[in-house]
FISEVO-567583 format. One record per residue (C-alpha): y, x, z; residue in three letters; residue number from 1. Coordinates in Angstrom, 1 decimal. Each point is the difference from the previous one (the first is absolute). Example, Ala and Ser with C-alpha at 12.3 -4.5 7.8 and 13.67 -1.06 7.14 Angstrom:
<rs>
        y        x        z   bavex   votor
     -4.5     12.3      7.8     ala       1
      3.4      1.4     -0.7     ser       2
</rs>
This chain:
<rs>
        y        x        z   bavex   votor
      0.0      0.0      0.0     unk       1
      3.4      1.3     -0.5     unk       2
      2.8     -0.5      2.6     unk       3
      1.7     -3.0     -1.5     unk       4
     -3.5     -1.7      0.6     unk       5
     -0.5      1.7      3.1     unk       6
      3.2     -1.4      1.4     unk       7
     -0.9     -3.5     -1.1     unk       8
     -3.7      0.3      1.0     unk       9
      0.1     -2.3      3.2     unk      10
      2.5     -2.5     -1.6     unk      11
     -2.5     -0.7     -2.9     unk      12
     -2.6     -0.2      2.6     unk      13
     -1.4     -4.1     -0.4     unk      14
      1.3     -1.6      3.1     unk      15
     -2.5     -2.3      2.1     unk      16
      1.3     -3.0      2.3     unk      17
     -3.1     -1.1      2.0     unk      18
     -0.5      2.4      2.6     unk      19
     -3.8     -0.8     -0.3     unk      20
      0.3      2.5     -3.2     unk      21
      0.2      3.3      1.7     unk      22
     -3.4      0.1     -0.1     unk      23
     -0.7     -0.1     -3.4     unk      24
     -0.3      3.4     -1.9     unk      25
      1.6     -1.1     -3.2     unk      26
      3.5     -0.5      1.6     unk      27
      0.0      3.6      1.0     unk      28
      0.9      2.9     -2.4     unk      29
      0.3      3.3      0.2     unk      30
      2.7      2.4      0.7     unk      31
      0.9      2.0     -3.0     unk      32
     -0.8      3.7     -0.4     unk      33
      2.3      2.4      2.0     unk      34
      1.0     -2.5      3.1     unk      35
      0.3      1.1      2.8     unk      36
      0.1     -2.2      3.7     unk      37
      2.5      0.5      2.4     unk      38
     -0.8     -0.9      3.5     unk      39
      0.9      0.6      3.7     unk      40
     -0.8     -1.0      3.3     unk      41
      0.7      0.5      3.7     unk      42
     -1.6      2.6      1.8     unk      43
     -1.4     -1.1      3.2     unk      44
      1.1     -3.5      0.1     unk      45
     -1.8     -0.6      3.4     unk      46
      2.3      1.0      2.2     unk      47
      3.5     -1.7     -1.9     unk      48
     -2.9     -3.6      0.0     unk      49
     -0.3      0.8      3.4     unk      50
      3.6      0.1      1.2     unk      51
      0.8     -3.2     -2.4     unk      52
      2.0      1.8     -2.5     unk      53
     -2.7     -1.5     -2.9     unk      54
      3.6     -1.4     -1.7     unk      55
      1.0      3.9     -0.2     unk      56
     -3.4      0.3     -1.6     unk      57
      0.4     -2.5     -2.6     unk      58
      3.5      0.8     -0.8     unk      59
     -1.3      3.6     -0.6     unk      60
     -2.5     -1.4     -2.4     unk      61
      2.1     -1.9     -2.1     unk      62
      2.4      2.6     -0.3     unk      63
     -2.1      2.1     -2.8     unk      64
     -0.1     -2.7     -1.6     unk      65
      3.9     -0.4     -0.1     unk      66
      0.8      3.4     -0.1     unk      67
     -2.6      0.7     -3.0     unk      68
      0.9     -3.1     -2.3     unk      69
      3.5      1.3      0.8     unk      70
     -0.2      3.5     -1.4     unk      71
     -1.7     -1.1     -3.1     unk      72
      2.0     -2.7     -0.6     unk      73
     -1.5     -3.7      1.7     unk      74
     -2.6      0.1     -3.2     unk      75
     -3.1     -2.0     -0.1     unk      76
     -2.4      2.1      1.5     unk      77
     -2.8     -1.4      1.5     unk      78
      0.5      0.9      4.4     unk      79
     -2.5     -1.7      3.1     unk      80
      1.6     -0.3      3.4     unk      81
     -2.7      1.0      2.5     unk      82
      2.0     -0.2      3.3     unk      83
      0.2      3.5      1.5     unk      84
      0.4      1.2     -3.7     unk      85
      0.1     -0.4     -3.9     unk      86
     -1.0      1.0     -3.3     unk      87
      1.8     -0.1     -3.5     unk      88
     -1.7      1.0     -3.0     unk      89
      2.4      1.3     -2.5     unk      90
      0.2      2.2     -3.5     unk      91
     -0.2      3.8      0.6     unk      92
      3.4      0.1     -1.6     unk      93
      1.1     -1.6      3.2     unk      94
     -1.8      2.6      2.5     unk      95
      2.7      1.9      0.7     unk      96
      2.1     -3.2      1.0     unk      97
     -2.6     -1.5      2.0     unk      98
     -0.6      3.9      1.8     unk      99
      3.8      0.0      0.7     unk     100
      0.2     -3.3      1.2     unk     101
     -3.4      0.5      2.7     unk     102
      0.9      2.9      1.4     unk     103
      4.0     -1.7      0.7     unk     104
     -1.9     -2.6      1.5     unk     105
     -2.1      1.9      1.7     unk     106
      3.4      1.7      1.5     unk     107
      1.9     -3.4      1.0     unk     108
     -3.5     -1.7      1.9     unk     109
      0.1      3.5      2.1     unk     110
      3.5      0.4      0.4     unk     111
      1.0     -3.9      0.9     unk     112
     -3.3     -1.9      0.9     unk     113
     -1.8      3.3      1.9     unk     114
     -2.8     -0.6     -2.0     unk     115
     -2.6      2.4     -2.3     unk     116
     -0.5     -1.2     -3.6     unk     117
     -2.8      1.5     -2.3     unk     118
      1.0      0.6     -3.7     unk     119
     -2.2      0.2     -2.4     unk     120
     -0.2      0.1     -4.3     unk     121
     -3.5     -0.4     -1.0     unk     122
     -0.5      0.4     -3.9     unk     123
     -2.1     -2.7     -1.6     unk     124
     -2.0      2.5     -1.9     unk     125
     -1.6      1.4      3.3     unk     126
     -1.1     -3.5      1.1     unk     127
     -1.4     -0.1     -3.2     unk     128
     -2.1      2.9     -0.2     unk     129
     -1.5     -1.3      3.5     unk     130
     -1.3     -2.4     -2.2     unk     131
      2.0     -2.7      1.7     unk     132
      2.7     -1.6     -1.8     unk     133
      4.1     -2.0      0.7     unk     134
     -0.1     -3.3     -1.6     unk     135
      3.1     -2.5      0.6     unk     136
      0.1     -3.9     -0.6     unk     137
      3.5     -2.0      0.4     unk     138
      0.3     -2.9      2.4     unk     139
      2.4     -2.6     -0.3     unk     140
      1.2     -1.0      3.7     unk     141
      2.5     -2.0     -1.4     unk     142
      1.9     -0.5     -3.2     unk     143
      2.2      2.7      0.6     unk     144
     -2.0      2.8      1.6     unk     145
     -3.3      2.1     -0.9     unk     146
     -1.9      2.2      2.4     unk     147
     -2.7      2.5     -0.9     unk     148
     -3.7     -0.2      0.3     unk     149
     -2.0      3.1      0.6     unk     150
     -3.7      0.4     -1.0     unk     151
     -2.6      3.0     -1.1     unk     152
     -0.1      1.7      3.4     unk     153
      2.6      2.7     -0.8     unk     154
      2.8     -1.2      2.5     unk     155
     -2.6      0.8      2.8     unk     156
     -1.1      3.1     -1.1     unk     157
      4.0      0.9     -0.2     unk     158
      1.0     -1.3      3.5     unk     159
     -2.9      1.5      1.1     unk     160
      0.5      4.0     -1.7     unk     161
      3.7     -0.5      0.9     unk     162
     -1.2     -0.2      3.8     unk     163
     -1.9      3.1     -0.1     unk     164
      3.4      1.7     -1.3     unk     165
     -0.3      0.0     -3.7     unk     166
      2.2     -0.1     -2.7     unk     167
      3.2      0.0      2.7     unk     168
      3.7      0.3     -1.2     unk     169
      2.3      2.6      0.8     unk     170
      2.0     -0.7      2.6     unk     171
      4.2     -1.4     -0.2     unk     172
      2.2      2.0      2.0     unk     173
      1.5     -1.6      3.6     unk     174
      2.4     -2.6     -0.6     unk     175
     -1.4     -1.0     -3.4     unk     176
      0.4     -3.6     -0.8     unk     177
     -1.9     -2.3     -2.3     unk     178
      1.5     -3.2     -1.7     unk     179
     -0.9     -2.8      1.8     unk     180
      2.4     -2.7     -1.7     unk     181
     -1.6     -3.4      0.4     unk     182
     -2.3      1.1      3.2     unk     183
      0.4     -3.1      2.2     unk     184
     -1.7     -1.5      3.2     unk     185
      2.5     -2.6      1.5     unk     186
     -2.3     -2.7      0.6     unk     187
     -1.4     -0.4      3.5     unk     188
     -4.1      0.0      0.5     unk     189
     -1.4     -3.7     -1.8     unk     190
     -1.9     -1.8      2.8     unk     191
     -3.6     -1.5     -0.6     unk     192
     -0.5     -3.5     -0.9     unk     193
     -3.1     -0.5     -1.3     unk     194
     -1.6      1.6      3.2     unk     195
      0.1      3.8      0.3     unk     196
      1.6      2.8     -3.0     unk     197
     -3.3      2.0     -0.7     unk     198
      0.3      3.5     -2.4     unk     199
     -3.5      0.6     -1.9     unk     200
     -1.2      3.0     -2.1     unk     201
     -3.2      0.1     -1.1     unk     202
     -1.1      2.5     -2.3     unk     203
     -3.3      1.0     -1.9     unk     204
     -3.2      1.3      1.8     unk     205
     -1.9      3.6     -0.2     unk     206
     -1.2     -1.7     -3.8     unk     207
      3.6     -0.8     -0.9     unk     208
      1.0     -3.2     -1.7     unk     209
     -2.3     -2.2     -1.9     unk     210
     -1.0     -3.7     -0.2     unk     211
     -0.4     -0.9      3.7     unk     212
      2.9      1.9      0.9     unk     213
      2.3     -2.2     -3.0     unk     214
     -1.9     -3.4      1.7     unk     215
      1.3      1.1      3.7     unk     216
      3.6      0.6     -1.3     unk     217
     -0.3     -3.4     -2.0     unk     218
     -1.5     -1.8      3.1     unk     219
      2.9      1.6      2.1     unk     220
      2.8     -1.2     -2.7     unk     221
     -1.8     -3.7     -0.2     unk     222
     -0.2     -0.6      3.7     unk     223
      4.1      0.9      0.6     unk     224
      0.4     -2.1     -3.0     unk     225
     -1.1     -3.0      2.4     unk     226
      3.0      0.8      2.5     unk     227
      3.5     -1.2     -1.2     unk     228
      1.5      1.7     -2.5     unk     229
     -2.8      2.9      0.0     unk     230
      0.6      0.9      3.8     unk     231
      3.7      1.6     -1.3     unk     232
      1.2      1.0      3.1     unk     233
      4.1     -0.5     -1.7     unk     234
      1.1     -3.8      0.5     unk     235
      0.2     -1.6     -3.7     unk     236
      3.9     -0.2      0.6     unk     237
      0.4      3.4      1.0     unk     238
      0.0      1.7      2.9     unk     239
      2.2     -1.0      3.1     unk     240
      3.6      1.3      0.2     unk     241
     -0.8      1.7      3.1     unk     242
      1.2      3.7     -0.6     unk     243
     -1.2      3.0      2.0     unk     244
      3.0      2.4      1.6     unk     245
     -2.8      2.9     -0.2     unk     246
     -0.9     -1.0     -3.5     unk     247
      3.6      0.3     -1.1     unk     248
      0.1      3.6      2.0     unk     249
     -2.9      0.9     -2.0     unk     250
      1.8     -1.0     -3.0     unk     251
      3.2      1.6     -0.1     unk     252
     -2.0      3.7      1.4     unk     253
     -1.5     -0.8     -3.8     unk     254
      2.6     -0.7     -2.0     unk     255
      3.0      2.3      2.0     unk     256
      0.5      3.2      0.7     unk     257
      2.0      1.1      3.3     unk     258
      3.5     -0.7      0.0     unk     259
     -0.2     -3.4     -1.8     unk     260
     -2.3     -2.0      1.5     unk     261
      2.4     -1.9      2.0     unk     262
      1.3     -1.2     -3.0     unk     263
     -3.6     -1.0     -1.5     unk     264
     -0.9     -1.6      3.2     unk     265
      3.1     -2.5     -0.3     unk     266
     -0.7     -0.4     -3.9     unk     267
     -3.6     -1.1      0.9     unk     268
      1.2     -2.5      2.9     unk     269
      2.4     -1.2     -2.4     unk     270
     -2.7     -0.7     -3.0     unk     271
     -1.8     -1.8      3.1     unk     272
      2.8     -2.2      0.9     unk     273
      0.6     -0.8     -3.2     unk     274
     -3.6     -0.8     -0.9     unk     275
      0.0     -2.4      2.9     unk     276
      3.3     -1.7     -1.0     unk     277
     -1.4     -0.7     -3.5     unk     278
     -3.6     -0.7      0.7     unk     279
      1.7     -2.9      2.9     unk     280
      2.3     -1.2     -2.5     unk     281
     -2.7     -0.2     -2.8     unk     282
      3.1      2.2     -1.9     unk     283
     -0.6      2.4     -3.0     unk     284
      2.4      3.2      0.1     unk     285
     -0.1      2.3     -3.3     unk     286
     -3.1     -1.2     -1.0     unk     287
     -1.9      0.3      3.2     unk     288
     -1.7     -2.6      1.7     unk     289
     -0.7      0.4      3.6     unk     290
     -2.5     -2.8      0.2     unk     291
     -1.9      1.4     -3.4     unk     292
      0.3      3.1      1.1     unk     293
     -2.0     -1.1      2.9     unk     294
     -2.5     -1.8     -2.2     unk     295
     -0.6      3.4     -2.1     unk     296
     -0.6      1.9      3.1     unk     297
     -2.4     -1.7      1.1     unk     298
     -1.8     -0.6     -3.7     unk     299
      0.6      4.0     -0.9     unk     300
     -2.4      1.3      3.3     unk     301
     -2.4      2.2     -0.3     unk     302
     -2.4     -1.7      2.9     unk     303
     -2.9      1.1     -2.1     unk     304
     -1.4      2.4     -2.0     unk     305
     -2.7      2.2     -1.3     unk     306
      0.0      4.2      0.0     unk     307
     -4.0      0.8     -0.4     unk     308
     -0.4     -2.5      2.3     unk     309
      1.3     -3.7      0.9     unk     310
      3.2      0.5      2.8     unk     311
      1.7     -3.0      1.6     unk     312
      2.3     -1.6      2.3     unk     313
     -1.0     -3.8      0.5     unk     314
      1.2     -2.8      2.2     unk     315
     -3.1     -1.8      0.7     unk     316
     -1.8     -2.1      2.3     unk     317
     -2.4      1.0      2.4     unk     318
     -2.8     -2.3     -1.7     unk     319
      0.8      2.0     -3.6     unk     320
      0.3      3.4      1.8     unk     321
     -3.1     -0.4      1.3     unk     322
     -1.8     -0.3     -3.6     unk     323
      1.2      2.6     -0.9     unk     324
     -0.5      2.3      2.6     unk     325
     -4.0     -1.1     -0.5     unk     326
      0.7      1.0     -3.7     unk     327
      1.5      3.5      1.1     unk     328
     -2.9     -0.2      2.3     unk     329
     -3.2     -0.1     -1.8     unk     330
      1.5      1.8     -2.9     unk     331
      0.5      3.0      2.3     unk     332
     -3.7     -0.3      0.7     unk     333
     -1.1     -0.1     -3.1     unk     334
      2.3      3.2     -0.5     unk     335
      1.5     -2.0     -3.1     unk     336
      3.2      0.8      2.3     unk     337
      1.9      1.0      2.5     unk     338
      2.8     -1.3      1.8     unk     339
      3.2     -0.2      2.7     unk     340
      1.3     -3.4      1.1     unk     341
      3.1      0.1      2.3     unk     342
      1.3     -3.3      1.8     unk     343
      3.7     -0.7      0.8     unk     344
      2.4     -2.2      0.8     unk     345
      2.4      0.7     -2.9     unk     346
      0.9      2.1     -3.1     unk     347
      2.7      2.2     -1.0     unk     348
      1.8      0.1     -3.5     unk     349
      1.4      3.0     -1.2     unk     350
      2.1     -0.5     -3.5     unk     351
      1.1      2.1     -3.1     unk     352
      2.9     -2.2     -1.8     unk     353
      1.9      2.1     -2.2     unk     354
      2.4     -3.2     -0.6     unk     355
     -0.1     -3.6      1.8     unk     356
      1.5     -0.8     -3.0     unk     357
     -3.3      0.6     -2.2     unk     358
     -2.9     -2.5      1.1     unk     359
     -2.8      3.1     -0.3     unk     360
      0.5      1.7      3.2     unk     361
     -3.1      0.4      2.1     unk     362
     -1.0      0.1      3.4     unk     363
     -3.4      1.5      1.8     unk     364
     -1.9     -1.7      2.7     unk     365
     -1.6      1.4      3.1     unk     366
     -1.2     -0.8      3.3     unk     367
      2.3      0.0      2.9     unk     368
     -2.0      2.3      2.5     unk     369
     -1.6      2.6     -2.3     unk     370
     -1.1     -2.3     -3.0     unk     371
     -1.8      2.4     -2.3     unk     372
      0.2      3.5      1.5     unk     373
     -2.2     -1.8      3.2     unk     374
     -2.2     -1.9     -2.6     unk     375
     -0.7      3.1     -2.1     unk     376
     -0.8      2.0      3.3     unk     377
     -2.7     -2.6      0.7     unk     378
     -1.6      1.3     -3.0     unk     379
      0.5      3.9      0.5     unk     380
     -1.0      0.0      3.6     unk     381
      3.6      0.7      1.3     unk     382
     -0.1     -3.6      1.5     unk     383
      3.5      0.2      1.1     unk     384
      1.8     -3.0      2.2     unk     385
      2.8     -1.6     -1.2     unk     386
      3.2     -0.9      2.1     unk     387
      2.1     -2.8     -1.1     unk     388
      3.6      1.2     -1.6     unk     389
      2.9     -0.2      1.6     unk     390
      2.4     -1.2     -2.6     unk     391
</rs>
């Protein structure tokens, strides 16, 4: 492929809208020749769980994803949210932007959240010759935002060499700051109302994926299907307008450097105000429409998702939960699977909205009190504890 196709490939990808589709292999394809994934996550995320700082965690996450579609320009590249981390796959024409942008990021989550972020660039072509593979299909969460599927067992094998200390980035120099324009996460924690906010993984077996593992992820999908509105843990009208001080503290550490973020702080406060004014009032301003806005938010979330495995973050019931814990259950006997389940009483939203103005702006789901990071520790052994967030 040349790089005129290799900078369209993900938008020419066929886009799916029944979430049911992720398992079939014929909505996936592969990544072209000469990409290259670039991921990160937190070091040692027990002990910021631990001390409820899991908000820090997620905002730390969805930073590489900001700061990377940032320095190469907000393209369509196919990214997955993963809590206490990301991964972009991108054109090697864009490595050097995507190195640039980690190790900045890597900088600002030491410097002003105190916390350790592994970088990593993995070239497709080494997951390749392991015989494994990167294949991406396009989900349609709602008419005006796509995430990326995962498949072929190459994103594990990545997260997994990137661990061990492979194919690491060179380090940004102290005070190095990434991009982060559109990082947001002003919303408060979204209470439970079907019955508890439960995060999932579950991922292949010893065998790795095949028929039984497909039929789990299906009987998973069908069951939350029976809960209202797929167990989506967002209220159909949007979020409440609740607004978290901390959230906002978080924010403008993102977006400003020292010296001006007195004056972001009072610019966000403002947009608050103002979105509270309109959505109240029913009032459009400029184009934007508070109560729509709302609406989109809720309809753009990423509250599910598969990476080489089915991940989660329901609202359901303790009757549906249940079933699907005996799924998870036998499945992991059978070694078709393996899997972490984490209960809590709410969920946390963390946002990337380059404009309000623009409906596509997305936002990623996670549990409240450790979400994912304590789900996936289930399955590694780490079995960590999770402590509700202050927000």
């Amino acid at each position: 492929m040349n790089e005129i196709s290799n900078d369209a490939f993900f938008a020419n990808v066929p886009v799916f809208s029944d979430f049911e589709g992720v398992t079939n292999e014929s909505n996936y394809q592969p990544l072209p020749e000469g990409w290259v994934l670039a991921m990160a996550d937190i070091v040692g995320s027990t002990k910021a769980i631990s001390g409820g700082r899991y908000k820090d965690v997620n905002m730390a996450g969805a930073s590489v994803i900001s700061a990377v579609l940032n320095a190469v320009g907000q393209g369509d590249y196919p990214f997955v949210f993963a809590g206490d981390g990301a991964l972009i796959a991108l054109p090697a024409s864009l490595e050097k932007e995507a190195r640039t942008a980690l190790a900045a990021t890597q900088v600002w989550v030491k410097e002003d959240l105190d916390l350790d972020l592994r970088i990593a660039i993995v070239p497709i072509a080494d997951i390749r010759a392991e015989g494994l593979d990167v294949r991406v299909a396009r989900y349609s969460a709602s008419p005006y935002v796509t995430y990326a599927m995962f498949s072929g067992g190459g994103t594990i094998w990545a997260e997994k060499n990137m661990k061990m200390g492979r194919y690491g980035v060179e380090k940004a120099a102290p005070g190095t700051r990434p991009d982060l324009s559109g990082l947001s996460c002003r919303w408060s924690p979204i209470e439970a109302r079907n019955g508890e906010i439960v995060s999932i993984i579950a991922v292949p077996g010893e065998d790795g994926p095949g028929s039984e593992f497909q039929a789990l992820v299906a009987g998973i999908v069908s069951i939350t299907a029976e809960q209202n509105r797929s167990g989506h843990p967002v209220p159909e009208d949007g979020p409440e307008l609740g607004f978290s001080m901390k959230g906002i503290n978080r924010e403008v550490k993102a977006t400003a450097p020292e010296g001006k973020r007195l004056r972001q702080k009072l610019l966000i406060l403002l947009q608050i105000g103002l979105i509270v004014f309109l959505h109240k009032f029913g009032i459009t301003f400029a184009q934007f429409n508070a109560r729509r806005y709302k609406q989109d938010v809720s309809g753009n979330s990423d509250f599910r998702k598969f990476d080489d495995g089915l991940k989660m973050t329901i609202d359901v019931d303790a009757a549906h939960l249940a079933r699907i814990e005996m799924l998870l259950k036998q499945a992991q006997e059978k070694g078709v699977a393996r899997y972490g389940l984490h209960r809590q009483s709410s969920a946390l939203m963390t946002c990337f909205v380059p404009t309000p103005l623009s409906r596509d702006h997305m936002h990623f789901i996670d549990g409240a009190a450790g979400g994912y990071a304590v789900a996936a520790s289930q399955i590694t052994g780490k079995q960590l504890s999770g402590v509700l967030v202050t927000p």
